[in-house]
C-alpha positions as CSV (number, residue, x, y, z in Angstrom):
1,X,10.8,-15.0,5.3
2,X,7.6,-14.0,4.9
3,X,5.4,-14.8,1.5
4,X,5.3,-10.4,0.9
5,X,9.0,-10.0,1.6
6,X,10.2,-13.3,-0.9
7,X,7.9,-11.4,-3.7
8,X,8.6,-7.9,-3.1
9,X,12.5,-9.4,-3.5
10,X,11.3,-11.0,-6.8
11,X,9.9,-7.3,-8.0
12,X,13.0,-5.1,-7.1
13,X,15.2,-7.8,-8.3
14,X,14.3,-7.3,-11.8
15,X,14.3,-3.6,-11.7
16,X,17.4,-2.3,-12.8
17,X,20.4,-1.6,-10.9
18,X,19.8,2.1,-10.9
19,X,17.3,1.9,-8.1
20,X,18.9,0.8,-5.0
21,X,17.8,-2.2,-3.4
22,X,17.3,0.0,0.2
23,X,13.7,1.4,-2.2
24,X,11.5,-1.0,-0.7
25,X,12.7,0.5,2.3
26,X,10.9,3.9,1.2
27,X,8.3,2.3,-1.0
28,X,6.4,-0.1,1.5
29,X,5.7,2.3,4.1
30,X,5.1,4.8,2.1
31,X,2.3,2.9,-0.1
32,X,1.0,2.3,3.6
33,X,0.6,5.2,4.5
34,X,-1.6,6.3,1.4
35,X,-3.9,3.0,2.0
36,X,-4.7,4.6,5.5
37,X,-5.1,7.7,4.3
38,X,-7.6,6.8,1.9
39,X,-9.3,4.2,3.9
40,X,-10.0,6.5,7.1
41,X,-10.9,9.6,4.0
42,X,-13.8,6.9,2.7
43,X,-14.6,5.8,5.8
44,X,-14.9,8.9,8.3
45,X,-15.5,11.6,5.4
46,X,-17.3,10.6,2.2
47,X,-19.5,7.7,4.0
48,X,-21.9,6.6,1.6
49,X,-25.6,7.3,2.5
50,X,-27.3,4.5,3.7
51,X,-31.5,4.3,3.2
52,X,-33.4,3.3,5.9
53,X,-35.1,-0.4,5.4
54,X,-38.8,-0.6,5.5
């Protein structure tokens, strides 16, 4: 078991019983996803503008 998946178990398992346990199926990717998003938006679209060096 990997050191992510033994603490995402020690998160969800003190959440209440009214979330399924099958969340972290839907929350992990999803949080993924949104990471990517807004890496490649800060990378490829708003790129900070660099000064030339003397």
């Amino acid at each position: 078991m990997s050191f992510a998946t033994y603490y995402f178990h020690l998160i969800f398992a003190r959440i209440p019983s009214l979330l399924s346990s099958d969340l972290i199926l839907y929350i992990v990717p999803a949080l993924t996803i949104l990471i990517l998003f807004f890496s490649f938006k800060i990378m490829f679209f708003k790129t900070p503008k660099l000064r030339k060096v003397k």
